[in-house]
C-alpha positions, 0 to 999 in steps of 0.5 A: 468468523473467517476471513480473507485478506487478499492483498494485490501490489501496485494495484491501479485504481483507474485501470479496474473496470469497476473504477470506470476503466473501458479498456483493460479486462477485469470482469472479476474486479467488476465481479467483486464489487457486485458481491462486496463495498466498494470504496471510492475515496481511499487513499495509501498512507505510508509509503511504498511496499513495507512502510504501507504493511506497517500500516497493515499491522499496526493501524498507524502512520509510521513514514514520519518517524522512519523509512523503510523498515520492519516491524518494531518490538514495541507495534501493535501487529494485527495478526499478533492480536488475533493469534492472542484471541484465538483466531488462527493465522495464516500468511501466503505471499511471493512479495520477497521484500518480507525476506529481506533485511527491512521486512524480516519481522513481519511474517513470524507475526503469524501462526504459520506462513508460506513463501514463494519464490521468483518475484522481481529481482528475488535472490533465488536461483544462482548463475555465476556466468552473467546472463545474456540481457539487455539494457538494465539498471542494475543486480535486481535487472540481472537477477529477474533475467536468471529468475525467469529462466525458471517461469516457463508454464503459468503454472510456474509464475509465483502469482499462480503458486499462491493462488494455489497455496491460498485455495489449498488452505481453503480446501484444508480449513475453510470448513473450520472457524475462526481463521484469518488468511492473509494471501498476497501477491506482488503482481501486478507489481513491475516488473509486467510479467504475465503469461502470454494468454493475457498478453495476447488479451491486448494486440498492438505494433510494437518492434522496439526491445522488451520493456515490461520494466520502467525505472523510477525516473521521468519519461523518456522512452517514445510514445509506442514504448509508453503504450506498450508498457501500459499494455503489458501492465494490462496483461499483468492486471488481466492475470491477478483478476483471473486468479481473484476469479478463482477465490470468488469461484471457490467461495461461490461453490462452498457458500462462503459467502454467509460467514466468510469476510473478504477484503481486497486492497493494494499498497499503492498504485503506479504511475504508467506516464501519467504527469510523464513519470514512471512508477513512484517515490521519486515523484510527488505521489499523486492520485495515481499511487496515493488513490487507491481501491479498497472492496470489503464483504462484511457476511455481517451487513451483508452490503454487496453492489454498494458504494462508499464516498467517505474518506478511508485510508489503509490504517483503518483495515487492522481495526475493521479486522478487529471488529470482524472478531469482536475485538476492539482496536489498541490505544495506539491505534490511528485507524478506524473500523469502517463498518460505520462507512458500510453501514451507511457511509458515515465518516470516519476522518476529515482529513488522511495523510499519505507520504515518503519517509523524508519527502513530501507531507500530503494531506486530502479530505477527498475533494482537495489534495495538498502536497507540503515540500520540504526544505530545500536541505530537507533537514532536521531529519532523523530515524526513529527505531530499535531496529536499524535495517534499510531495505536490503541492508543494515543501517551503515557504520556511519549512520549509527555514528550519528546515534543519539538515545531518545526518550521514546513517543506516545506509541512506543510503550514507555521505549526509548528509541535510537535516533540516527540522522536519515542517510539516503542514497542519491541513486535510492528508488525509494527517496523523493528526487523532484522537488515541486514546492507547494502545490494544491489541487481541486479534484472535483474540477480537475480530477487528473491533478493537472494543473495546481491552483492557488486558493488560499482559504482552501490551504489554510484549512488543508494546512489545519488538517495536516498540522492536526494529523502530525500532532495525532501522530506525535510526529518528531519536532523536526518534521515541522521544521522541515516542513516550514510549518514554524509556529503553526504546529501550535494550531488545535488537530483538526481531526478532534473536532471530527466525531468519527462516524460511531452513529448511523444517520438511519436506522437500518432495515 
């Protein structure tokens, strides 16, 4: 078995023709979902960049027990379990949050990796002298400014060096067997920089000043600044489906197809004015971050132009993975493989759960989402980890301070952890600043989540769920707490009474 793992970030569900967008250019998305599965009720589950490739790694939810973070010694790593069964991996990647403080363990995990440089605010080229910019928010403002004096051609955009490390593997080794390649991009990430062929796929007026960046914040900006945003997200977008071409390309003239996996997938999405908030984490995640595609080839089913309704999530990918390989998924596994859902969209959960390290606790069962608020001091809340690194930082002197030993959870192997309390900086683009309460939403009669509704038969059983899928993630005593869940923590996991799609309802032909 071969497989590609192709991973975009901040992937846009509604902006992809195959998800029924009429406006932007992805004819190689469309192309995709002809040859593969594509799934229309997945949804992220820890969030943002490197809590979701936790998940990626380790099949499990971890936003309940910390922020942002590495990987700890005690995960079960994906890529780990295959090099252990002998199936060579390999990492491509230009998302610059694996080089930092709290993504440093994540690409050792593999045989070997290759990073590209220049994405974002990235610490790559040096200027002592500050450059000449204009309005900004901030060093990774200045940093993209001195970056991008180094992107001139298309060939020069780190999006373009991937796609050219990917197919330079594929050239050296796709002939061989058993192989893993994880090739990911950070586009079309913000911020929305794409070569002007693409920019020129969507003509429009505007004359205000570069704005191909929104900060994490309400919508202030008028309205052609808003269009214009969306258009150079747009442009981006056109840019990742046209490098996506290049891998089905290649897999159409290599006939790879017959014995090669291809999964495509996202982090989360973005908010581009919707509910008139830019971006994520500070706001509630709705169905514009937290729903997101998923496209899997299994060259074993041999399922292509097919859609899947059953309710998947991103900690299910490490144990479909898994199973490509014949290898079964670790006890501290929460995901399932999907192969029951491609089979025959059998169900694999009732109930998925998506959130921020210290903000909301969401739980859907694909028709209904329901977003639990915390307490207005947003306290008991505490770290869990062995590894004490931030973002872009160690934990401060002042948060070790707090440091209490704690005897460990049901996946940390017998470990006992530090628990420190959860310091967040109020300026941080990764805490949750909007407080909302509690809110319910129909998607089957309001599918943009526009207004909340009251059913209170409806949150009960969305309440079960959540309370259920909190006790199956062993989740610290305080979450309940600040949650205001109370006693209801006492309540049976409604995810036991699921049988978790091991069967098919027909045979297969």
């Amino acid at each position: 078995m071969r497989t590609i793992l192709l991973m975009f970030d901040s992937l846009n569900r509604r902006l992809l023709e195959p998800y029924g967008c009429d406006w932007t250019r992805t004819p190689n998305f469309s192309r995709l979902a002809e040859k593969s599965v594509t799934f229309d009720t997945c949804y992220a589950g820890s969030l943002p960049c490197m809590p979701a490739r936790r998940e990626l790694h380790t099949g499990r939810y971890n936003f309940l027990h910390r922020s942002w973070g590495p990987l700890e010694p005690f995960d079960d790593s994906l890529p780990e379990l295959l090099r252990k069964a002998g199936v060579y991996t390999h990492m491509i990647s230009d998302h610059q949050h694996y080089w930092e403080d709290g993504g440093a363990t994540y690409h050792h995990r593999y045989d070997t990796w290759e990073i590209v440089r220049g994405q974002e605010g990235d610490c790559w080229k040096a200027s002592v002298r500050d450059p000449e910019y204009g309005p900004h928010y901030g060093r990774m403002w200045r940093q993209d400014v001195v970056n991008r004096a180094y992107i001139r051609g298309e060939e020069d955009f780190p999006q373009a060096k991937v796609f050219d490390l990917g197919l330079e593997f594929l050239e050296k080794n796709g002939g061989e067997d058993n192989w893993f390649l994880h090739l990911e991009t950070f586009d079309p990430h913000e911020p929305f920089a794409a070569a002007q062929r693409y920019r020129e796929l969507y003509p429009h007026d505007y004359s205000g000043p570069p704005f191909d960046w929104p900060e994490y914040r309400r919508v202030t900006e008028p309205r052609e600044a808003v269009e214009h945003c969306r258009y150079e997200y747009a442009a981006l977008l056109s840019m990742c489906d046209a490098y996506l071409g290049r891998i089905l390309d290649y897999m159409d003239e290599h006939a790879m197809w017959e014995d090669t996996a291809l999964i495509v997938c996202t982090d989360h999405g973005f908010l581009l004015g919707e509910h008139d908030c830019w971006a994520k984490c500070v706001h509630p995640f709705y169905n514009e971050v937290a729903h997101i595609p998923l496209f899997i080839w299994d060259p074993r089913l041999g399922e292509a132009g097919t859609r899947r309704s059953s309710l998947v999530q991103t900690i299910d990918l490490p144990p479909t993975v898994l199973d490509l390989y014949g290898l079964s998924p670790t006890k501290d596994m929460q995901g399932r493989s999907l192969r029951p859902v491609m089979e025959c969209d059998a169900p694999v959960r009732e109930f998925a759960l998506f959130g921020l390290h210290g903000g909301q606790v969401n739980v859907t069962d694909g028709a209904y989402v329901y977003m639990r608020d915390y307490a207005e001091s947003n306290k008991p809340l505490y770290n869990y980890t062995v590894m004490p690194t931030h973002m872009r930082s160690m934990f401060s002197v002042e948060e070790l301070r707090t440091m209490e030993r704690h005897p460990g959870f049901s996946f940390t192997k017998s470990c006992p952890v530090m628990r420190m309390e959860s310091v967040v900086a109020e300026d941080s683009d990764i805490v949750m600043k909007e407080r909302t309460g509690n809110l319910l939403f129909d998607l089957r009669a309001d599918p943009e989540q526009k207004a909340a509704i009251e059913d209170p038969d409806a949150e009960a059983r969305m309440i079960r769920g959540l309370v259920g899928l909190l006790k199956e993630s062993d989740a610290p005593a305080e979450q309940y707490e600040r949650l205001g869940l109370g006693e209801i923590g006492q309540v049976r996991p409604a995810q036991a009474a699921l049988v978790h799609g091991e069967h098919c309802l027909h045979e297969r032909g």
